[in-house]
C-alpha positions in Angstrom: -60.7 59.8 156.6 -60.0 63.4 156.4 -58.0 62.8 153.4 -61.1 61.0 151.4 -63.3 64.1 152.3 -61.1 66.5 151.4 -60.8 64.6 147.7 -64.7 64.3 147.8 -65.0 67.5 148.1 -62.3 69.0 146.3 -64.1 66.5 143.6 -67.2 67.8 143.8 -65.8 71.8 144.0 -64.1 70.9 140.1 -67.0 69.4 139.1 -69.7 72.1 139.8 -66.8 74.5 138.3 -66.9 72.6 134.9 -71.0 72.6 134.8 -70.9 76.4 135.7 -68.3 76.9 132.3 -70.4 74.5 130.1 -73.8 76.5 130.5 -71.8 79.8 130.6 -70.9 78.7 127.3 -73.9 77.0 125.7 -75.9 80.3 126.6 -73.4 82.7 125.5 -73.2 80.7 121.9 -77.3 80.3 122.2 -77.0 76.3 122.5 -80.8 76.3 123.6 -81.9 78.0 121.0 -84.1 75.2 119.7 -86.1 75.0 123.3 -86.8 78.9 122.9 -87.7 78.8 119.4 -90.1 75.4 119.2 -91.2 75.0 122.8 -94.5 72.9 121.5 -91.7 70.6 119.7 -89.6 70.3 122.9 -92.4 70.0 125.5 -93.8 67.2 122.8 -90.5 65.4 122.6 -90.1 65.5 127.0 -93.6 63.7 127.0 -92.7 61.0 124.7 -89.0 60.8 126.4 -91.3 60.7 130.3 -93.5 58.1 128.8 -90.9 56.0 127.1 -89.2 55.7 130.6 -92.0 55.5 133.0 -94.0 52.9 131.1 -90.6 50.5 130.3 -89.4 50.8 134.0 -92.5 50.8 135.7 -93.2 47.5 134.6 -89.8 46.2 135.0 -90.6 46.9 138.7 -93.8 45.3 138.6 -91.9 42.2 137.0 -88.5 42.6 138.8 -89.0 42.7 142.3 -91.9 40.1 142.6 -89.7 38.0 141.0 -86.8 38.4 142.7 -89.1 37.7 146.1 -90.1 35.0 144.5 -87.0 33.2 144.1 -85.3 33.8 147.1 -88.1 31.6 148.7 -86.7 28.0 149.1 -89.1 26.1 147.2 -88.3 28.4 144.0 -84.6 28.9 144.9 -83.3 26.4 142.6 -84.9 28.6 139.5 -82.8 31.2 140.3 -79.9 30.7 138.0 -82.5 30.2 134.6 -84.4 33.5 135.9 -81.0 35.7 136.7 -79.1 34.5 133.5 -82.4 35.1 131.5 -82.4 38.6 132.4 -79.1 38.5 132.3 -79.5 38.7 128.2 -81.1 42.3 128.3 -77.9 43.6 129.7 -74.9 41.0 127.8 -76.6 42.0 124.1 -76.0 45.6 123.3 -78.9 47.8 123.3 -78.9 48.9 119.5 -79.3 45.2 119.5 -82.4 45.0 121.9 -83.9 47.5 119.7 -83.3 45.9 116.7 -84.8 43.0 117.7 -87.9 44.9 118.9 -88.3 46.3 116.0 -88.1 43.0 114.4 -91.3 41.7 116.0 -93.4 44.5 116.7 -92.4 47.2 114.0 -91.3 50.6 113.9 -92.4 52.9 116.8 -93.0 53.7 120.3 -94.3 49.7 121.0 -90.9 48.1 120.1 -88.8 51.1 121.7 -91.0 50.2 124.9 -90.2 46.4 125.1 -86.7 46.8 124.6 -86.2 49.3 127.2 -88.2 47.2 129.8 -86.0 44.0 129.0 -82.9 46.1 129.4 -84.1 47.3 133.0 -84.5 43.7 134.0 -81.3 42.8 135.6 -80.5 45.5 137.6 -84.2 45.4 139.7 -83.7 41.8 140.1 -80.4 41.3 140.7 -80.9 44.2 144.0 -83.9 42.9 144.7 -82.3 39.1 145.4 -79.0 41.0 147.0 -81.1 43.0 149.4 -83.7 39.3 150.6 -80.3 37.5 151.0 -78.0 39.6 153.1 -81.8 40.2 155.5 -80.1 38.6 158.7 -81.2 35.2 159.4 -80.9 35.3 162.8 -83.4 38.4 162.6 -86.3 35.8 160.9 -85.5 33.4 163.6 -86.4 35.8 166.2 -89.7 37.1 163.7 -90.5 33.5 163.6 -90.5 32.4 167.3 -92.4 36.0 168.1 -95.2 34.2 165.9 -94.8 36.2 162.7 -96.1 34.3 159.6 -94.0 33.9 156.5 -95.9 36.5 154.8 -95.6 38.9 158.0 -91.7 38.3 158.0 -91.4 39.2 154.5 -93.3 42.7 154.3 -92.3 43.3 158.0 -88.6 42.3 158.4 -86.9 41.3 154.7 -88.6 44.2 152.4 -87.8 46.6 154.9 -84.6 45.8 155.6 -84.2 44.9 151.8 -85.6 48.6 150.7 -82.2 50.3 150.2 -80.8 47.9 147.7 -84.2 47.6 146.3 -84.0 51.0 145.1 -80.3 51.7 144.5 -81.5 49.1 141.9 -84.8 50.7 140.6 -82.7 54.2 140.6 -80.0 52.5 138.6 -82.6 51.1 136.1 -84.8 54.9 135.4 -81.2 56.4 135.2 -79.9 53.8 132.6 -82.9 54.2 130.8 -83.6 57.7 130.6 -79.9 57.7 128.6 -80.6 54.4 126.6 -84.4 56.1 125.5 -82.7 58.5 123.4 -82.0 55.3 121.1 -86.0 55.1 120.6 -85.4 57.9 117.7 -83.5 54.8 115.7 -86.4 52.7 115.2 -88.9 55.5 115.3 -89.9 55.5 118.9 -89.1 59.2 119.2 -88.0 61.7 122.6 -85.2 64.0 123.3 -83.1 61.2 120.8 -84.2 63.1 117.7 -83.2 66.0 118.4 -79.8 64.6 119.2 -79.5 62.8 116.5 -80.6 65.2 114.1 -77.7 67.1 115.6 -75.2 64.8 114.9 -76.5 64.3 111.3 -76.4 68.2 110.7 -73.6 68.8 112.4 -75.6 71.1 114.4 -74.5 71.6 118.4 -77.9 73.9 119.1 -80.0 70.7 118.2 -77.6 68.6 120.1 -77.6 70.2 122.8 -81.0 71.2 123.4 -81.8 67.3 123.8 -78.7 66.0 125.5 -78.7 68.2 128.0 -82.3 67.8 129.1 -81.8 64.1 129.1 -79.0 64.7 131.5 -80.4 66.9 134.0 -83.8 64.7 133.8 -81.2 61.4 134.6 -79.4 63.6 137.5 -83.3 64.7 139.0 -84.5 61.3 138.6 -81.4 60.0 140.4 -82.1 62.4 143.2 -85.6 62.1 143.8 -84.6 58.4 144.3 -82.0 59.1 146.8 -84.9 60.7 148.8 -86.7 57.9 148.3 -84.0 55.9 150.3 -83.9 58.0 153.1 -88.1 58.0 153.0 -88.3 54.8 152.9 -85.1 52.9 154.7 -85.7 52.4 158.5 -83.3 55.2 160.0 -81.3 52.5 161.9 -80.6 50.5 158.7 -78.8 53.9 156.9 -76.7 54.8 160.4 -75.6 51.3 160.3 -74.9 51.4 156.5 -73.1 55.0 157.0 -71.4 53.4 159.9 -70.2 50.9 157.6 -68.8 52.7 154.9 -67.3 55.1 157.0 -65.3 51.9 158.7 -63.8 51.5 155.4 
């Protein structure tokens, strides 16, 4: 046990060490120039990046987890296989593909980048969403049921609850994938912090590059931390000690 920690944090030490170098060294060489010099432009591109994200995933979420509710009911269980491997698509075909397809039916711009980003946040929502319902103990809606609790009353009292932490490890894991995947939206004219990194690449020029890549990263990393707070919000206290407790036994 002592061993992991000390390789955790020993990890963790070398990997703070390597950020500190890399923005020692983008500011010394002026990487962000482009963010000093055309705020407007980089504010503009952020907004289109935010809403590229928020709209796709939001209603992935609003598809994704009623669905996956859905199906882990017994009458609709026997869909779950079509539903799952349907979904499943957005993830197997790669997502230059998605957004070529998109782009196929609805044009170039912010429409098509849209609909491909939401079918490639599919799986992971769902698939969480089903894990979560089905490792709810049963023996817990047993005793739900013989206290009186309706179906309805079990599922927002006893399975979303105890459900919520691998609900939103998968939303997290969705908004993180996507913030990376929107930068794609430049390719078929959806725009964001992509354009500026690919009109890096095409000009060989690391101060455009930078000045979106980065951003996208540290917006993935806040995202992916505002979600972790989320959790702890959220997730009954006695569900994460017994999680904790769980991993720790490993």
């Amino acid at each position: 046990m002592n061993a992991k920690k000390t390789l955790a944090t020993t990890t963790k030490i070398i990997l703070w060490l390597l950020v500190i170098v890399f923005f020692w060294w983008a500011l010394s060489n002026h990487m962000f120039s482009k963010i000093v010099e055309q705020p407007a432009q980089f504010i503009s591109l952020l907004e289109t990046h935010l809403k590229l994200v928020s709209i796709s995933a939001g209603i992935a979420i609003l598809t994704s987890i009623p669905l996956g509710i859905l199906i882990t009911r017994p009458k609709f269980r026997k869909f779950e296989w079509l539903i799952v491997n349907t979904a499943n698509l957005g993830q197997t075909i790669p997502s230059l593909a998605i957004l070529a397809l998109a782009m196929g039916f609805l044009g170039i711009g912010i429409k098509a980048a849209i609909v491909a980003l939401y079918i490639y946040s599919l799986l992971p929502i769902l698939q969480n969403t089903i894990a979560g319902l089905d490792s709810v103990n049963p023996a817990t809606k047993d005793a739900a049921k013989g206290m009186g609790l309706t179906s309805t009353q079990i599922l927002f009292r006893v399975e979303l609850p105890s459900a919520a932490y691998s609900i939103l490890a998968g939303v997290r894991t969705a908004v993180v994938l996507n913030i990376g995947t929107a930068a794609l939206a430049y390719l078929i004219g959806g725009g964001g912090l992509g354009v500026w990194i690919f009109t890096g690449i095409q000009l060989f020029d690391n101060s455009f590059l930078i000045s979106g890549a980065v951003p996208v990263t540290l917006l993935a990393v806040i995202v992916d931390l505002l979600f972790r707070g989320l959790q702890l919000l959220l997730v009954p206290k006695g569900l994460r000690l017994a999680r904790k407790a769980a991993i720790d036994s490993v």
